[in-house]
C-alpha positions in Angstrom: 11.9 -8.4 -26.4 9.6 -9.0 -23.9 7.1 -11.8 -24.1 4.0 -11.4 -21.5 2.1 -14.7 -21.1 -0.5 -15.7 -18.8 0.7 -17.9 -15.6 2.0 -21.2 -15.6 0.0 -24.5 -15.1 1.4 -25.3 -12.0 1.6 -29.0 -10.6 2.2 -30.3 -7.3 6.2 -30.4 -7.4 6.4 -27.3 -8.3 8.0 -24.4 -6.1 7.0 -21.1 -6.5 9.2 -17.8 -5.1 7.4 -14.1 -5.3 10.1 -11.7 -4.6 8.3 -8.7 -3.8 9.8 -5.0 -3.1 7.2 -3.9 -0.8 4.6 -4.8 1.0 1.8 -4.6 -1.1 3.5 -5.5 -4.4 2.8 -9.5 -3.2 -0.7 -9.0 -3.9 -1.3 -6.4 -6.3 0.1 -8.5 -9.0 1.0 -11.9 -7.7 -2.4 -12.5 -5.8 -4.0 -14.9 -8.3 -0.8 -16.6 -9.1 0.0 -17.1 -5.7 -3.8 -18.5 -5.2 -3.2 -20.8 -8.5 -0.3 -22.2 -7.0 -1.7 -23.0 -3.6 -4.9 -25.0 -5.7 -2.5 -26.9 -7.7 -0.6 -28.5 -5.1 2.5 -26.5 -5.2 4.7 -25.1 -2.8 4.9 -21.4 -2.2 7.6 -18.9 -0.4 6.8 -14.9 -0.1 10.1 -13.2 0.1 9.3 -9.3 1.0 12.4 -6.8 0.2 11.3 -3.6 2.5 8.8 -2.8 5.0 7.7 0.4 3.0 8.8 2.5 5.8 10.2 5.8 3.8 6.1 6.0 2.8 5.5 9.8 4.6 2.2 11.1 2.9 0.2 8.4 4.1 1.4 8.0 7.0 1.4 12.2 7.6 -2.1 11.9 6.0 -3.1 9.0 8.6 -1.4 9.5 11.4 -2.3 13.4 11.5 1.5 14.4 11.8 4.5 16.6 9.8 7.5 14.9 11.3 8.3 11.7 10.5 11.1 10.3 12.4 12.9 7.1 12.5 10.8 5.6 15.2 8.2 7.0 13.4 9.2 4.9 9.9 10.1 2.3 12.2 6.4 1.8 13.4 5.2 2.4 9.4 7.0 -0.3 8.5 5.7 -2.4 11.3 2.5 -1.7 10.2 2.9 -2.4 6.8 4.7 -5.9 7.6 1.4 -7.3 9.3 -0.2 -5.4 6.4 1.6 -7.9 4.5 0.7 -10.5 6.3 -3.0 -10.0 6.7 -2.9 -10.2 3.0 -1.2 -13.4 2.6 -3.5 -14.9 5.2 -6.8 -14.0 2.7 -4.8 -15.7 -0.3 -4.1 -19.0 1.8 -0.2 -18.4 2.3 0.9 -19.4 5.7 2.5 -17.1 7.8 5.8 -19.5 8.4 6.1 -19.7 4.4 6.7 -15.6 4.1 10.3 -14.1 4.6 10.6 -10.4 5.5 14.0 -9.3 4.8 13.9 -5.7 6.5 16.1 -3.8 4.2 15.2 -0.1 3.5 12.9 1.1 2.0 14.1 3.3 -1.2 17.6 1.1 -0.9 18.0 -1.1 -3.1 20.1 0.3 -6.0 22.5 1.5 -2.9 22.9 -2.2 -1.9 23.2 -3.1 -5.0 26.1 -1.3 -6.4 27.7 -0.8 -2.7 28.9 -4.1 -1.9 27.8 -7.7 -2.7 25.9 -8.5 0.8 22.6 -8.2 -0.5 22.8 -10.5 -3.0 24.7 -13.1 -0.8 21.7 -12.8 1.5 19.0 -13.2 -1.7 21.5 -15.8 -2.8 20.5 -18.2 0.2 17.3 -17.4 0.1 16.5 -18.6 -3.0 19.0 -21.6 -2.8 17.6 -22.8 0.6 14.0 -22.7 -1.5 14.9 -24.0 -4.9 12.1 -22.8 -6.7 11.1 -23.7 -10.4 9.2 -20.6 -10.9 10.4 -17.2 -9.4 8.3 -14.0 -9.8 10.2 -11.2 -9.6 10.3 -7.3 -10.8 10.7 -7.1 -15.0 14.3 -5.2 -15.3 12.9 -1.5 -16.9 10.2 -1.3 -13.6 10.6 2.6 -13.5 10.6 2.2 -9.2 14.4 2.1 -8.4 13.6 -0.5 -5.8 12.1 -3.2 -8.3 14.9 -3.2 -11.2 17.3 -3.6 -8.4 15.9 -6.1 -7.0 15.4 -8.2 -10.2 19.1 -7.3 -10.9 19.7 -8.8 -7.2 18.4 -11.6 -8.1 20.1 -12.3 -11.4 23.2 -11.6 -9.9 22.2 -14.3 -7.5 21.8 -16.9 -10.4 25.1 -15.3 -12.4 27.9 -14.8 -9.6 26.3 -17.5 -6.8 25.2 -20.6 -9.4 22.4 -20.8 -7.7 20.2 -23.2 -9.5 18.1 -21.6 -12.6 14.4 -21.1 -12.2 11.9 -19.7 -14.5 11.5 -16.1 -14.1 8.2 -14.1 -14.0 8.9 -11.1 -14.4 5.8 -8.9 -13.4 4.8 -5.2 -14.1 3.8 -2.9 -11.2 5.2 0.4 -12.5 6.8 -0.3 -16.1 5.3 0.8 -19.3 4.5 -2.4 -20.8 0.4 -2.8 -22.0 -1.2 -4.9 -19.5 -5.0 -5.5 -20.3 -7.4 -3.7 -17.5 -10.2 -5.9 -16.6 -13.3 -4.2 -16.4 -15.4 -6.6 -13.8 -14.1 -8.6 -10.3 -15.4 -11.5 -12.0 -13.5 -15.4 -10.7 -13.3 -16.0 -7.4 -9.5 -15.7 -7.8 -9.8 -11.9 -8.2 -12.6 -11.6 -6.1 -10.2 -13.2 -2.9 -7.2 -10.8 -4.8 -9.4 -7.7 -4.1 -10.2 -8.7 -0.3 -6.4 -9.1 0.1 -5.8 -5.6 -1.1 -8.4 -4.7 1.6 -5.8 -5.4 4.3 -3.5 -2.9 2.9 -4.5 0.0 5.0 -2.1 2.6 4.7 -1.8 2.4 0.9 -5.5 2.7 0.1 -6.0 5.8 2.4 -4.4 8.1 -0.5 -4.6 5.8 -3.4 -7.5 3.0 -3.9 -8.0 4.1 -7.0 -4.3 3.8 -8.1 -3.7 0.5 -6.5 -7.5 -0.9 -7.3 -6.3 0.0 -10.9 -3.4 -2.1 -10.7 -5.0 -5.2 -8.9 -7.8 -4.9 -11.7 -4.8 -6.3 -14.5 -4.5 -9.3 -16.0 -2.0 -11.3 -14.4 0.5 -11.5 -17.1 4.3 -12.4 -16.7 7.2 -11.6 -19.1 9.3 -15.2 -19.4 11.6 -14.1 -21.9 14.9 -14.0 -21.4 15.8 -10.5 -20.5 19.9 -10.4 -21.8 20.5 -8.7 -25.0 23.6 -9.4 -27.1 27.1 -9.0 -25.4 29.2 -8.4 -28.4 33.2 -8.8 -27.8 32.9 -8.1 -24.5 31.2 -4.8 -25.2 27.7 -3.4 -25.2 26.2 -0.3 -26.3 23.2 1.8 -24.1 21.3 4.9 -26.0 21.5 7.9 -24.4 18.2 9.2 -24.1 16.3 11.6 -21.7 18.0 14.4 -19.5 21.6 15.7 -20.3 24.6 13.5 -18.9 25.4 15.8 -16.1 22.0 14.9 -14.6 22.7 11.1 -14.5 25.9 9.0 -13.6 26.0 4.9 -15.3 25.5 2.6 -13.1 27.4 -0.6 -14.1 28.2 -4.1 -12.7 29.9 -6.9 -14.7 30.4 -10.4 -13.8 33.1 -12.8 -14.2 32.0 -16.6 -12.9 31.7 -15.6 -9.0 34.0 -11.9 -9.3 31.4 -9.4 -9.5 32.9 -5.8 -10.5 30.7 -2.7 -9.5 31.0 0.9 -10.2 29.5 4.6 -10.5 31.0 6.6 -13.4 30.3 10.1 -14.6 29.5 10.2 -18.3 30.8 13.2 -20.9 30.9 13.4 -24.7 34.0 12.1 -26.2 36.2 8.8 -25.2 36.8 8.3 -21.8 38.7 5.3 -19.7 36.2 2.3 -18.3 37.6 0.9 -14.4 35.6 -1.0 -12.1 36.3 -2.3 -8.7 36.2 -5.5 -6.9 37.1 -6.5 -3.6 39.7 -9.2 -3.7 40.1 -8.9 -7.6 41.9 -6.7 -10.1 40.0 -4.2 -11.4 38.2 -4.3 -14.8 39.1 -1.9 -17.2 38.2 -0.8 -20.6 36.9 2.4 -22.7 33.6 4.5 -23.4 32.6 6.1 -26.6 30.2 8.1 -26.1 28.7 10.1 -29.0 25.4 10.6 -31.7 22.6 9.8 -28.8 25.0 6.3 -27.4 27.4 5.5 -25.6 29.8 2.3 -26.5 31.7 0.5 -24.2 34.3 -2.0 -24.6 36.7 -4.1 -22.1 39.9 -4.6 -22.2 41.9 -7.9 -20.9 39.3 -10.0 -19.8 35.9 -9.6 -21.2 32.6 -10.0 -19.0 30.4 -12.4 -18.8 27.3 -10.6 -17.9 26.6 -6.7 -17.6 24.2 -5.0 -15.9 24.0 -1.3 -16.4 21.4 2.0 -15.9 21.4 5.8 -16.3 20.8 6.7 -13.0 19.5 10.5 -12.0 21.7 12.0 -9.9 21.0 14.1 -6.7 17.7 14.3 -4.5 14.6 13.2 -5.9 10.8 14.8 -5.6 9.8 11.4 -7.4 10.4 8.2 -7.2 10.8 6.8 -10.7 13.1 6.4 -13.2 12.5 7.4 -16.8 14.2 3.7 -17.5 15.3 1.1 -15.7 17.9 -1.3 -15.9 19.5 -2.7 -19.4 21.4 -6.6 -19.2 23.8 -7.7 -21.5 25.4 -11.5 -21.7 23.6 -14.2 -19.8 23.1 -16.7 -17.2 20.9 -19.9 -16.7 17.5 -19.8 -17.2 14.7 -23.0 -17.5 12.0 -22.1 -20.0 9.9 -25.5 -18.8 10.6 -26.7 -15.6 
């Protein structure tokens, strides 16, 4: 269950990581934090995802052209990285304390399930850091690109030990109820607002939407977010379009073997077998029936699982109707 609190009383000591997706998510609902943090003493590190290149309408809309080309996402991106930066600089983050990773934009849940480089690379990251407090995408974000990015992260903490942190997890497109402020009252919000200012390209089609989502409380789930592995299985409902439209997404973890795989879902029992490099695979059974589907291991069970209905095929929108469920555990400091 998630539990949404306001930010942490930081001290000085204290390191804090924002993991953002894209450039723009940094300060659209990590700008106070980020400015609470600098006041207080502690140290702060801006780890960017994407350059929000694979962004046509604005940039069509901007840049007065159809085609959009890969030298022409190439020079989006660019622009929104010093975009990004601009930003930072209004909220007192120095430019040598933020980390632009460059993957593509729109592919994170490929990196994720395709191979374990990604989160090798967010691995170091945040082990070179060693944050206390990490802010990073809640799990059920309906963007593709922020559940798997939280996921990247907790595989970080599951499969690499890197050390726990707290997490703060923070809403950009979910559905949780975040109060709406009203006024640009505090000079915290005021300074947030003139950050979003820099953001150019996203404000040319949507200051309304992005003003809106500036204007939240800062609020941060720190709850846990692993339900109940039972037996070394785990249930998921099975809501939403028919099972032909979606595939399951799965990963499950065993100390540092992480086993990945992208399964087709029908009505009825079906065989469970995942894939790891350098490791036998992981196999097992799915029931799926009555709106679930239930799956069990056999041999060894998991020690985490990380799983999502997925929509198959090309997409006219971004989201997802969920995002990401997690079943097991891994470290996590409530009070650091």
């Amino acid at each position: 269950m998630a539990s949404f609190t306001a930010a942490p009383a930081f001290e000085a000591g204290h390191r804090l990581l924002v993991l953002a997706p894209h450039p723009d998510d940094e300060t659209l609902v990590t700008g106070e934090l980020l400015q609470r943090a600098r006041v207080a003493g502690a140290e702060v590190r801006v780890v960017i995802a994407t350059d929000g290149d694979d962004n046509p309408w604005p940039q069509r809309w901007i840049e007065r052209r159809w085609h959009i080309d890969a030298s022409a996402r190439r020079r989006w991106g660019k622009r929104r990285r010093e975009e990004s930066l601009r930003a930072l600089d209004v909220l007192g983050v120095p430019r040598a304390a933020v980390h632009h990773l460059g993957w593509g934009d729109g592919s994170l849940t490929g990196r994720l399930i395709g191979d374990a480089n990604a989160e090798d690379e967010l691995a170091d990251v945040i082990a070179t850091f060693a944050p206390t407090h990490v802010a990073v995408p809640v799990l059920d974000d309906r963007h593709p690109d922020h559940s798997a990015l939280r996921v990247l992260a907790e595989l970080a903490w599951a499969t690499r030990r890197v050390a726990p942190a707290q997490r703060l997890g923070f809403v950009v497109h979910a559905c949780a109820r975040v109060a709406t402020r009203t006024a640009a009252h505090g000079p915290l919000l005021k300074r947030k607002l003139e950050a979003l200012g820099m953001h150019t390209s996203q404000l040319a089609l949507s200051a309304k939407r992005m003003h809106g989502i500036a204007m939240r409380e800062e609020c941060f789930d720190t709850s846990v977010p692993f339900m109940h592995l039972s037996d070394g299985g785990f249930s998921l409902p099975l809501r939403g379009p028919h099972l032909r439209a979606r595939e399951l997404l799965i990963i499950a973890t065993i100390g540092r073997w992480a086993w990945r795989g992208r399964l087709r879902l029908r009505h009825g029992s079906s065989t469970l077998r995942l894939e790891s490099a350098g490791a036998a695979p992981l196999e097992g059974r799915i029931d799926c029936r009555r709106g679930r589907a239930d799956f069990t291991f056999t041999g060894c069970a998991p020690e985490c699982v990380f799983a999502k209905l997925h929509r198959r095929g090309r997409r006219l929108l971004i989201f997802d109707t969920e995002g990401w469920h997690a079943f097991g555990g891994v470290p996590v400091v409530e009070h650091p």
